[in-house]
C-alpha positions in Angstrom: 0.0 0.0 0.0 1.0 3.6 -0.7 2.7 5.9 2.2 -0.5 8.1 3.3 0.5 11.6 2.8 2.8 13.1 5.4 1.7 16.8 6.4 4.0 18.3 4.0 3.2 16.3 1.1 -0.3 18.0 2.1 1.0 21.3 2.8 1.9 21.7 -1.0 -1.0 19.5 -2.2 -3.5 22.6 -0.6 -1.5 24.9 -3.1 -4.1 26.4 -5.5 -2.8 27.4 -9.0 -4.5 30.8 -9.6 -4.6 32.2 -13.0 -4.4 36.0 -13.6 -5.9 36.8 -16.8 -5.0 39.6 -19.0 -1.1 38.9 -17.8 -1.2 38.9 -22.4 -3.9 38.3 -24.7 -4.0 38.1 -28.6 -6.9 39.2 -30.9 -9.0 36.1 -32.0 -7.0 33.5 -35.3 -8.1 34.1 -38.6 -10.9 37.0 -38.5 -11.7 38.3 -41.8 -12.9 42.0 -42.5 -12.1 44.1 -45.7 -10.3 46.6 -43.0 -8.5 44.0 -40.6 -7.7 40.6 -40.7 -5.7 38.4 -38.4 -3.5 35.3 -39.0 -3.4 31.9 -37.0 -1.5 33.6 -34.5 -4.1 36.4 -33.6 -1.9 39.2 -34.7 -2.6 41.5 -37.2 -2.5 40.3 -41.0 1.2 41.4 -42.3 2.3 41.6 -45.9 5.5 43.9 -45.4 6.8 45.1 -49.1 4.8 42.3 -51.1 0.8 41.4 -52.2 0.5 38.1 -50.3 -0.2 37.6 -47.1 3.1 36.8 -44.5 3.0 33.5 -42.4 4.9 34.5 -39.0 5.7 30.6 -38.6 7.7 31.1 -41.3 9.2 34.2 -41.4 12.7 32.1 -40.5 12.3 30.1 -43.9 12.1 33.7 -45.8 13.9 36.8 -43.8 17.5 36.4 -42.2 16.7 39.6 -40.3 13.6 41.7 -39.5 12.6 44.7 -37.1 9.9 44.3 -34.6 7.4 46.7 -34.0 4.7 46.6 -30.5 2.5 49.0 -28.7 -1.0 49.1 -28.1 -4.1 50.4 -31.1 -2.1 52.9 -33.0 1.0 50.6 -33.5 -1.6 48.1 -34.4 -2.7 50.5 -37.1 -6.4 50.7 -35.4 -8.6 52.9 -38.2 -6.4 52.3 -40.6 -8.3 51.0 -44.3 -6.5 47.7 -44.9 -4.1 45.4 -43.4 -1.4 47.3 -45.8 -1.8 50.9 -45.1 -0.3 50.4 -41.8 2.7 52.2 -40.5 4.4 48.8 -40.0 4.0 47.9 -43.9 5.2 51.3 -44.4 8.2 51.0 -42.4 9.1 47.3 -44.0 11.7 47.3 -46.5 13.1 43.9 -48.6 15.9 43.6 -46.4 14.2 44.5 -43.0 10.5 43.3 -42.8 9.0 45.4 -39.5 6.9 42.5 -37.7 3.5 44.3 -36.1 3.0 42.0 -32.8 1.3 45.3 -31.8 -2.4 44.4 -30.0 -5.0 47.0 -29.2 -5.2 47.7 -25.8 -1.9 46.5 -24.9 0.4 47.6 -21.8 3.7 47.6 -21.3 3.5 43.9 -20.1 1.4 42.3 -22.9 4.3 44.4 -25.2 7.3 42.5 -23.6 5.1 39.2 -23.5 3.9 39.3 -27.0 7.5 39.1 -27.9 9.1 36.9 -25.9 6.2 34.2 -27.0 7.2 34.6 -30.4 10.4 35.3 -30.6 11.7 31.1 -31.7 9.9 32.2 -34.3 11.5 35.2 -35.7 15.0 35.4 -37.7 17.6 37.8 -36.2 16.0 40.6 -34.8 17.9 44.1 -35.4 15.7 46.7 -33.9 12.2 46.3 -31.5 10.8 49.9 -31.7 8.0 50.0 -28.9 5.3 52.9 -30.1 3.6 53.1 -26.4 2.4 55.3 -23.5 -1.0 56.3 -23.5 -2.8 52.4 -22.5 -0.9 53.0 -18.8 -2.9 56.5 -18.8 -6.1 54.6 -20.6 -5.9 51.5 -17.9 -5.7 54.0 -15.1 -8.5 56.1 -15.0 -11.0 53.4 -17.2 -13.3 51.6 -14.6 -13.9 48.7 -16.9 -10.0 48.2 -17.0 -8.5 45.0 -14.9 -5.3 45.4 -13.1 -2.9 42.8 -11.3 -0.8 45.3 -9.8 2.0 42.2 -9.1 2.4 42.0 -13.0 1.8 45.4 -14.5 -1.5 43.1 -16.7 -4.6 45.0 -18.0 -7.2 44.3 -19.8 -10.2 46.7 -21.2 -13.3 45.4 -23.1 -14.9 42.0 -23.7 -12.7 39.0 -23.4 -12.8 35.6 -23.7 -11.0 31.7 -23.4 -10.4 29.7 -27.2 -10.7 26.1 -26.6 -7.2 24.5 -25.8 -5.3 22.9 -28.5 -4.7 20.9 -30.2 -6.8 22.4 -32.7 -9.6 21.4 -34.3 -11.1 20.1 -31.0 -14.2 21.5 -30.2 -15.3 23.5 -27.2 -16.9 25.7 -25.1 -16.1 29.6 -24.8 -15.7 30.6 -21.8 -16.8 34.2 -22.3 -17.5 37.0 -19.9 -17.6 40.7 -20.7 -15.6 43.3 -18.7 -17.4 46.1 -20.6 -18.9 49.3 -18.8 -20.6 52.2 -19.2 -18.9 54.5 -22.0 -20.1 58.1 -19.9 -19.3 59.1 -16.5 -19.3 56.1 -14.5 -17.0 54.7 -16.1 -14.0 57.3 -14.8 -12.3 56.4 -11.9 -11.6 59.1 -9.0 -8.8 61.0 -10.2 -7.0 59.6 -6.8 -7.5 56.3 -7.8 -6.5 57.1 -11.1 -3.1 58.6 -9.8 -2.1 55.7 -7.9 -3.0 53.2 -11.2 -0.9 55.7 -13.3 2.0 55.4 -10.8 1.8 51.7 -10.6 1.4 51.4 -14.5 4.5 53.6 -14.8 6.6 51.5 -12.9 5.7 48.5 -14.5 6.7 50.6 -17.4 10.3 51.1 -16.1 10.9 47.7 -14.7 10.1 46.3 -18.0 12.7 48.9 -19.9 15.2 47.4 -17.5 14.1 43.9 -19.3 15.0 45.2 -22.6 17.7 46.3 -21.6 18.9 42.9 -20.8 17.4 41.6 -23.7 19.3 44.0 -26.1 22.4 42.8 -24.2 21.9 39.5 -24.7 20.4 39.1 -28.0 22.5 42.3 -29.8 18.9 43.8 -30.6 18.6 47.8 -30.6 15.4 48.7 -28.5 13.9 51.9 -29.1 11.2 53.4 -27.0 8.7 55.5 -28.8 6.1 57.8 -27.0 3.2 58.6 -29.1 1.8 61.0 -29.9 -1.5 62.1 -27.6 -4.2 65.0 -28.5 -2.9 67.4 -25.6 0.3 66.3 -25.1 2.0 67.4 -28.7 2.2 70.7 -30.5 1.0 69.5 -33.7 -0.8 72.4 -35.0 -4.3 70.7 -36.1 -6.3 70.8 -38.7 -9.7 72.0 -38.8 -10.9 68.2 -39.2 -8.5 66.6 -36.4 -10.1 69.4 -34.1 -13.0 68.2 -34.7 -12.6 64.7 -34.5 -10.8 65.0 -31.2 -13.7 67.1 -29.9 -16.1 64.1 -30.4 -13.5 61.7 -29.6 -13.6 63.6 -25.9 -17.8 64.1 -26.2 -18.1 60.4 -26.3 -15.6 59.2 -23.9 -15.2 61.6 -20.7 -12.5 59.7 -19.2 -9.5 60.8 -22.7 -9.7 64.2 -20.4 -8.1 62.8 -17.4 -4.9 61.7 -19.8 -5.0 64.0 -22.1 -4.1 66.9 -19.8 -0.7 68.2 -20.2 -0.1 67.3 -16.4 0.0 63.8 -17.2 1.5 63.8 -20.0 4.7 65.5 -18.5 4.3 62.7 -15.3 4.2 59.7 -18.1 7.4 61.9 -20.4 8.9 62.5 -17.4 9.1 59.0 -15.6 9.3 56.9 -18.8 12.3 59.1 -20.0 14.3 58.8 -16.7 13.7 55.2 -17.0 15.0 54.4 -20.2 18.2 56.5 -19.5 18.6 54.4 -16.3 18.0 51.5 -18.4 20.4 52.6 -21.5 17.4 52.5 -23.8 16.7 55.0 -26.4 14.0 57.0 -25.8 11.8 59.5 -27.9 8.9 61.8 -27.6 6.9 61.8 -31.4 4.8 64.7 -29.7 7.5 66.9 -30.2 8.6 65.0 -33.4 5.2 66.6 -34.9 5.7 69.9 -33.8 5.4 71.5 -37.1 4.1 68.7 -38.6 1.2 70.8 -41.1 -0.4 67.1 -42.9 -3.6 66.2 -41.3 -2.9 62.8 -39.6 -5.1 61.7 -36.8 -8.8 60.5 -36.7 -9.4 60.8 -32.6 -6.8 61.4 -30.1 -4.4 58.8 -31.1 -5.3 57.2 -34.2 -3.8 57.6 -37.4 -6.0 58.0 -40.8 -4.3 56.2 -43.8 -2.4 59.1 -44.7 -1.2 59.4 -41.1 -0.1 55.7 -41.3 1.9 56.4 -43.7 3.2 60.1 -42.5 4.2 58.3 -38.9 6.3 56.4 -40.5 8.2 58.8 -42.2 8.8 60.2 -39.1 9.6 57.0 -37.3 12.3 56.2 -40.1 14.2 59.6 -40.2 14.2 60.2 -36.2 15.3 56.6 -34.8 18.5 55.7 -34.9 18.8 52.0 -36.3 21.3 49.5 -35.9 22.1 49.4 -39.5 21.9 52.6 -40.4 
């Protein structure tokens, strides 16, 4: 007969595994729009300089080298009329293909997580450019938003578990909707808020001090991009992005907590003094667009077609790349 448990063996046995959610996410395999599409892998449809359609599983097979872009919607190209008039396909070239594993919504840990999942599947990465700032402002003052303060996850809008693989079994979803109200209630108390922010910013720093080890070890050149925000850059605007940005506010109350200049300088501030203690690059494309005059934006953050494309002229001439 089998030993019966000693009160150790019992002690670890009454160890519960508890998940925490939202830690990373992708967007849902294979969804098909005439705007957006995704591949197997839940990440945005990428053709880089060609017309057909780029299999990430096999990038290794195709590219001996490629750049990495992440960040949250606007990296993703969110608004943007096809899968190639993003600013990624814009910034791909034959001999450097820019991978978008940008995800809308995404914080500075599902950024750092959505690489490191895929990266045995990439060739020789020279450069990860990380176009990011506002979702820590976005997750900190949006009640709907989820927060593991221990991990720096967040999560806003409706989510939901894929059946496990292997694929082609079928399942169950297991769904349930974080989504709340779109007016008032949904803003936090600005105190509450402040504390998220903090929290979000040093989860923000911690993980620059991971790239930094990462560019170390893997001889990749990390460069951290802060977008560009409605109140936070000088952009002179054009009558239509005024407009836009107006309703962008009407319908969401909570883009004026984070669009005040007050926290823009708290996020500029922090996130810059982190990357220099980390040795990362860092720039600011609000002042990148400081006499910008082309109409680029469709709301406070999001790029029109034209803006895809105008971003990533900036993005090009202003980073400093490993290869020049």
């Amino acid at each position: 007969m089998p030993n019966a448990p000693s009160s150790i063996d019992l002690d670890y046995v009454a160890l519960d595994l508890v998940p925490k959610p939202f830690i990373t996410y992708t967007l849902a395999s294979n969804h098909r729009s005439a705007s957006v599409c995704t591949d197997a892998l839940g990440f945005r449809q990428q053709y880089f300089t060609g017309d057909q359609p780029v299999d990430l599983r096999e990038l290794r097979t195709r590219y001996d080298r490629c750049r990495v872009l992440l960040g949250g919607s606007a990296a993703f190209g969110f608004k943007a009329s096809s899968d190639r008039a993003t600013m990624a396909t814009h910034l791909s070239t034959d001999e450097f293909p820019m991978v978008n594993l940008a995800l809308p919504g995404a914080g500075t840990q599902q950024e750092l997580a959505a690489l490191l999942a895929l990266l045995h599947l990439l060739p020789e990465i020279r450069d990860v450019v990380i176009f990011s700032g506002l979702n820590e402002c976005v997750h900190a003052v949006w009640r709907p938003a989820a927060v593991f303060s221990q991990f720096g996850g967040t999560a806003v809008g409706a989510t939901r578990q894929e059946p496990p693989e292997p694929a082609g079994k079928q399942g169950r979803y297991a769904e349930e909707s974080i989504d709340g109200a779109t007016a008032e209630d949904a803003v936090l108390p600005a105190e509450i808020a402040d504390e998220r922010l903090a929290m979000a910013l040093d989860r923000v720093v911690n993980n620059l001090r991971i790239w930094r080890l990462l560019e170390d070890a893997a001889g990749v050149r990390v460069h951290y991009v802060l977008q560009p925000v409605a109140g936070w850059m000088a952009k002179p605007l054009s009558d239509q992005e005024q407009a836009e940005f107006e309703q962008n506010v009407a319908g969401f109350p909570f883009i004026r907590w984070f669009t005040r200049p007050v926290v823009y300088q708290q996020v500029r501030t922090e996130v810059e003094a982190g990357a220099a203690a980390a040795g990362i690059r860092f720039h600011d494309a609000n002042e990148w667009l400081a006499e910008e005059s082309r109409a680029m934006f469709v709301d406070v953050c999001h790029f029109h077609d034209d803006g895809q494309r105008v971003m990533a002229e900036h993005v090009r001439r202003h980073l400093d790349w490993h290869d020049g």
